[in-house]
N, C-alpha and C positions, 0 to 999 in steps of 0.2 A: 504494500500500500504506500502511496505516495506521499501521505502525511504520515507514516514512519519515519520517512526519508528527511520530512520537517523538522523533526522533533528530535532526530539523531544529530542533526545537523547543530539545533541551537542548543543539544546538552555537551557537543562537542566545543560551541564560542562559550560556554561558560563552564565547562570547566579547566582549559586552559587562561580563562582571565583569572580562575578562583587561584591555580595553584601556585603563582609567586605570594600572595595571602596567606595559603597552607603551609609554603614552606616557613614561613616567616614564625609564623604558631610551631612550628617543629623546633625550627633550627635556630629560632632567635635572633640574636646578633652574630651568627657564625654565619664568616660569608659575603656579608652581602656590601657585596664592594658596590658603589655609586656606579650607575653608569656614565655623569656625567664627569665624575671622578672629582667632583664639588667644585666645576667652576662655574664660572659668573658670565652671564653675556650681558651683551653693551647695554641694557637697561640695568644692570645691576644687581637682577635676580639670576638664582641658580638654572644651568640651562635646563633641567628637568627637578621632577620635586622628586622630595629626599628617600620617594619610597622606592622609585625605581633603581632597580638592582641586576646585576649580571647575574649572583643567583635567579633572580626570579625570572627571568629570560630565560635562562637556560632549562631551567626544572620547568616551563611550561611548552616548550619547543620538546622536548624528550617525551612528558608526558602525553601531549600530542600526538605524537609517532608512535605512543606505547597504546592507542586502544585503533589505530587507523584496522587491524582489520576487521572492529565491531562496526566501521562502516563502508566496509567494502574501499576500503581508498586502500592506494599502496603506502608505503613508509613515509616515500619520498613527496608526495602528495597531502599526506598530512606532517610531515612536519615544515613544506613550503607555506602551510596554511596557519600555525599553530607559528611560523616567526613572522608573517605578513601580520597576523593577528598582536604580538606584540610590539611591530612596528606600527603598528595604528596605536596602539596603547602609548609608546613612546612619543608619537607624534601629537597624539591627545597634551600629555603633559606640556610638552613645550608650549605648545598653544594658550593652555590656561596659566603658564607662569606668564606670558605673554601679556595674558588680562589680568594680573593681576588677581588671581583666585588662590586661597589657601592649599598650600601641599595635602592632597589626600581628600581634599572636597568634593562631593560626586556633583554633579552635574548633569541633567538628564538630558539626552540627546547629544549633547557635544561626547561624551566620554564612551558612548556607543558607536556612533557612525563611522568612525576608522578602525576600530579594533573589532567591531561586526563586521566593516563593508570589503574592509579590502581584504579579507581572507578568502569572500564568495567569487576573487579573480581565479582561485584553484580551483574552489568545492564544486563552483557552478557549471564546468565545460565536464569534469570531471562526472560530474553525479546525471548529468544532462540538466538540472535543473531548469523549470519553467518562472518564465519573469512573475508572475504569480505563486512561486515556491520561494525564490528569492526573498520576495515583499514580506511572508507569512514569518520567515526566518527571523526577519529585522525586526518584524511588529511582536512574537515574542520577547526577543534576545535583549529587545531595549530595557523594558519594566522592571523584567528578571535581575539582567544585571546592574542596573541601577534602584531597585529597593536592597538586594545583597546590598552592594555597595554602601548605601546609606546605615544600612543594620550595624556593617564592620566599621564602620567609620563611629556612631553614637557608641558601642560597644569597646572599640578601643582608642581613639584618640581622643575622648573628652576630658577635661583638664580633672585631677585628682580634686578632691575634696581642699578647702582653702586649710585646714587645719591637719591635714595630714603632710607629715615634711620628710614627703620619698616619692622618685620619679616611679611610675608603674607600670610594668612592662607589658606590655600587646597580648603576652597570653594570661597575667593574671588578671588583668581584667577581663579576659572572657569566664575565664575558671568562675570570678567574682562574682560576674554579671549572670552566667547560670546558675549558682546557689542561692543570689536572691529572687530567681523567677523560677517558679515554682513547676508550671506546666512544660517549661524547657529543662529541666531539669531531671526528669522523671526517668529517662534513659540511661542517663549514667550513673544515676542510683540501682536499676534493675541488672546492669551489667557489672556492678565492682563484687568482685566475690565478698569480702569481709563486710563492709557494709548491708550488703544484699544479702546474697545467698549463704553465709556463714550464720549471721544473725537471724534474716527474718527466714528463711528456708530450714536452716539444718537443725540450729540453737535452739528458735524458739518451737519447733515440732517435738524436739526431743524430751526438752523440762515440760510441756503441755502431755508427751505421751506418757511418761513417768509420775506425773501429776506435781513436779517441784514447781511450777510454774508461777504459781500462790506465794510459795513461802521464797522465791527470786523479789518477785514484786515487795514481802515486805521486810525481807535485806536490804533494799534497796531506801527504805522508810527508817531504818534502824540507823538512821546515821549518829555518829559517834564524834562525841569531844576530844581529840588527843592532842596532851598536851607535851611539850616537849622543851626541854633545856640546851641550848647552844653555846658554846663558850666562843670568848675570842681575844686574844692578846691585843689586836689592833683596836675594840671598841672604843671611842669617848667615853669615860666615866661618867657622866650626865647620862648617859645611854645606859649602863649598865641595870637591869630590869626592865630594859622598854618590851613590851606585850604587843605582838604583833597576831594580828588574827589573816589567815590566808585561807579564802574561800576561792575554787576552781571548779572547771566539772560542773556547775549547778546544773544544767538541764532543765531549768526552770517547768518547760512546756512539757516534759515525760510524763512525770505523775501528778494527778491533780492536787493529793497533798501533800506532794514534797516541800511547797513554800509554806506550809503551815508549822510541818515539822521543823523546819529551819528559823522560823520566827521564836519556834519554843526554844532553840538552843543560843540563839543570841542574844534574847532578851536577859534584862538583867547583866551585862558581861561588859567591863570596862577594859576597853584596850588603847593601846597609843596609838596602833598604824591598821591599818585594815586595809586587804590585795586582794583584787578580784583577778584570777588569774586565768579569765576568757572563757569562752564557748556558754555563752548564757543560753544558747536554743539547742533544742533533743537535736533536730536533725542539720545536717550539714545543708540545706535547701529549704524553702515553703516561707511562710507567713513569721513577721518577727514578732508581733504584736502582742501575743500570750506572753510568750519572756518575758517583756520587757515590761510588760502590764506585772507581772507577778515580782519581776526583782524592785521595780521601785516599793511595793509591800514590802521585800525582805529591806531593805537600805534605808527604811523608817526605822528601826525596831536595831541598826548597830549603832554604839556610842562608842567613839573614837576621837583623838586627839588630831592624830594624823590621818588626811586621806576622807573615805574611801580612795584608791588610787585602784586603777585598771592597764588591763593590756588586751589586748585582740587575741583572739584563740581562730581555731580554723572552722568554727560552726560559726562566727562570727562577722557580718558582712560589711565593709568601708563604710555600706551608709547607715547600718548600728551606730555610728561614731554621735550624732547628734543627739541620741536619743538615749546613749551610754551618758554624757556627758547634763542632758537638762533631769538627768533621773541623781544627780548629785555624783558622778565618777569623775576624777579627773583622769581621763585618760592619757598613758603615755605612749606617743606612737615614736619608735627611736628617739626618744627624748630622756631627759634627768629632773630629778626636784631635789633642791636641798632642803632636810628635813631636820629642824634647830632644836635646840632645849639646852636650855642655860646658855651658856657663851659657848656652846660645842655644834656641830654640825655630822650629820652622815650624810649620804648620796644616793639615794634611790632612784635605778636606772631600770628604763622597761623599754621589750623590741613590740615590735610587728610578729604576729604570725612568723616561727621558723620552721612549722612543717608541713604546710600544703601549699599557701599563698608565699609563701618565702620570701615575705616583703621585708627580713631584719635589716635592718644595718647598724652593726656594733658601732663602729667608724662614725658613725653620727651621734651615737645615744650616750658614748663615753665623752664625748666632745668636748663638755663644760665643762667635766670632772674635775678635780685634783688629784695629783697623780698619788698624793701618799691619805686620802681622802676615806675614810670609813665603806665600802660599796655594796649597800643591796642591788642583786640583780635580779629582773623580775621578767618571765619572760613564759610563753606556755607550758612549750616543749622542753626537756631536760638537752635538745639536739644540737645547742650550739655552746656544751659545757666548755667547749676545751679554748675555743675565743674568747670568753667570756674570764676563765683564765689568767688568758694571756691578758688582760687587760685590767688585770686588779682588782677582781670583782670577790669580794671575800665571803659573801652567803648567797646561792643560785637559787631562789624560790620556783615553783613550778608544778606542772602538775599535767593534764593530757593524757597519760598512759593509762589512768585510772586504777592503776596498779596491776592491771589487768581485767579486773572488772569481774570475770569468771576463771575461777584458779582450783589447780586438781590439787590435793594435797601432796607432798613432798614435792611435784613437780613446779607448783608455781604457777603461773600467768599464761595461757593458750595463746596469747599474742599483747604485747606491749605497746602495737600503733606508735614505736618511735623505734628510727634508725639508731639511736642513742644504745651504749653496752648496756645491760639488761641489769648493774648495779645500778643504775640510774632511776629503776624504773618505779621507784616506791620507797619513801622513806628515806630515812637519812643517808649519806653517801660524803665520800671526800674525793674530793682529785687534785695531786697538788697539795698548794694551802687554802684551796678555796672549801668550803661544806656547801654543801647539797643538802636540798630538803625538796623531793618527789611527794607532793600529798597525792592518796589515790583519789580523791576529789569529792564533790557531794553527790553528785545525781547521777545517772549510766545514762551510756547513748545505745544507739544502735535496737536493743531490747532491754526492757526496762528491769531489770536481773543482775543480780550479783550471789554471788558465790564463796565463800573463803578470800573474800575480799571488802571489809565494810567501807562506807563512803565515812566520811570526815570532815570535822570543820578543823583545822591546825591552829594550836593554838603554839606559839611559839616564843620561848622568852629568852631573850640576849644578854649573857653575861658576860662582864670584862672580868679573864682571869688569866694568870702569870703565867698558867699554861694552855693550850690548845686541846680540847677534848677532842 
């Protein structure tokens, strides 16, 4: 059928314009040399915008050539068509640096007619095409590729939030942008094994066929107060006794009375610093709105001196940051606060996400510091211990692993959800002269169930002593 021949045609122009895009999501900043090699013509602008790339020419001329004979073309035929199709694209650019239009701007009609039209000089003697198949080709291929285009353009090049101080790379913004949109999102939930098929497939059939199913759900209700003693030769003496409360892990939206039970274990309880250490929503995607409705309840009900203070977890989305922050958190996104009492000062330093969104940057967040300076380090994941280190950071707070969540006995945790050594992954720990403290966290993700692992609110108190426990 001859409107086969249509429809091959324009999923052939769109997807060699898709794949210098795709490769850019794979391959990042590996690569992709300018093609204009960043000069300037005699207006002053670059002779093409910044996105075009000899990777991206290249990977979409190959991949062209790699499906030619799902349309009856020979090699050579489509990859004449698949580089005519990127010299329309190239030619597109110059033109709009030309007018004056922003790099990466789509443009309907102008961004289609050369890198549609002049590939149909191959396709159409080739395919025999009629002037009325041609036309049908264009009236698709324009819409198509120009609402994409608009999609990747709102999804990745929009300017980062005014309060967040880290560039954001092209693929964490998409990662970003599908965990706050809920209907987009739903497929690479159903495909991740641990998230999906480990929890809601294997996990949860198993404790429902055994009938533990109950008594997961109210492990998970049994959270526990542990409190814990930290010594440290370097503290300010002012400091010495300061009571730090680290709450992580909440999962606010899992169980409906998990913020009940959390109000009962804070109320009453006077501390100096209070650490929200990320992932306030059950699922890593969908609606934030229960979280955050339920932790402003929990953040009435702590009394603290210092803080609350926060950090972004990886169930946690860039535009949480507003709603973290009017609900009473100061959030730190690679940033420090000096935290005073008396004439003494320490340094509480918190990153970005370091295990899915990998937005940290040590290198900014130690910045203000002083280098012989007291240093909390406050951060999700236990995954960036050994930078963290390196850079003077004397107590690593943290949390994510959930200690494993569901743990067999003598063996331990069935998976730790961190690339981090598995000392890491609960509880106290040293590396160096820095301590570690992993809480398994308050609330489960994935299935609302624990096992030989209870949740926790960490209560933690700082000692200056001659020696180092």
């Amino acid at each position: 059928m001859r409107s086969m021949v249509v429809l091959e045609l324009v999923l052939f122009l769109v997807w060699v314009n898709f794949l210098p895009f795709g490769a850019h999501l794979v391959m990042g900043g590996r690569w992709d040399y300018p093609v204009d090699a960043r000069r300037v013509w005699r207006d002053g602008r670059r002779v093409l915008g910044a996105h075009k790339t000899w990777r991206g020419c290249v990977v979409s001329v190959l991949g062209g050539a790699a499906i030619a004979p799902l349309l009856g073309l020979s090699v050579e035929q489509a990859t004449l068509a698949a580089t005519l199709a990127m010299t329309g694209d190239l030619a597109t650019s110059f033109l709009k640096r030309r007018l004056s239009r922003p790099s990466g701007e789509p443009r309907l009609g102008l961004d289609q007619l050369l890198e549609g039209g002049l590939p149909k000089a191959v396709l159409s003697p080739a395919l025999g095409l009629a002037a009325w198949e041609v036309a049908a080709v264009l009236a698709l291929f324009v819409p198509i590729n120009h609402l994409g285009s608009r999609f990747f353009h709102y999804v990745l090049y929009r300017p980062p939030l005014e309060n967040y101080p880290r560039i954001i790379r092209a693929t964490t913004r998409l990662r970003e942008w599908r965990a706050c949109h809920a209907p987009l999102a739903r497929w690479q939930t159903w495909f991740n094994f641990e998230n999906y098929v480990y929890y809601r497939v294997i996990m949860a059939r198993v404790f429902k066929a055994i009938g533990w199913y109950e008594r997961g759900v109210q492990n998970v209700l049994a959270v526990q107060v542990a409190e814990h003693t930290l010594h440290f030769r370097e503290l300010p003496a002012p400091f010495d006794g300061y009571r730090i409360l680290l709450l992580t892990d909440l999962h606010l939206d899992g169980l409906e009375a998990l913020t009940d039970v959390l109000i009962d274990r804070v109320r009453n309880r006077q501390v100096d610093l209070c650490l929200i250490g990320g992932d306030i929503r059950m699922e890593m995607y969908g609606p934030m709105a229960p979280s955050l409705r339920r932790l402003r309840q929990l953040l009435k009900h702590i009394r603290t001196c210092h803080g609350p203070y926060g950090v972004l977890g990886n169930h946690d989305c860039i535009e949480m940051l507003p709603d973290f922050e009017e609900a009473g958190i100061t959030m730190l996104v690679n940033d420090s606060m000096e935290l005073r009492r008396q004439d003494a000062s320490i340094w509480l330093v918190g990153i970005d996400d370091p295990h899915y969104y990998k937005c940290h940057d040590l290198e900014l967040a130690f910045r203000d510091t002083p280098a012989q300076g007291f240093k909390i380090f406050l951060a999700h994941s236990p995954e960036v211990y050994q930078e963290a280190a390196a850079r003077g950071a004397h107590l690593y707070l943290c949390g994510h692993t959930h200690g494993g969540q569901i743990c067999l006995p003598r063996v331990g945790p069935l998976f730790t959800h961190s690339s981090a050594p598995r000392f890491t992954a609960r509880g106290r720990w040293r590396y160096g002269t820095m301590t570690g403290y992993t809480s398994p966290g308050v609330g489960a993700s994935g299935i609302p169930l624990r096992f030989n692992c209870p949740g926790e609110l960490s209560l933690l108190t700082l000692r200056r002593d001659a020696g180092t426990a």
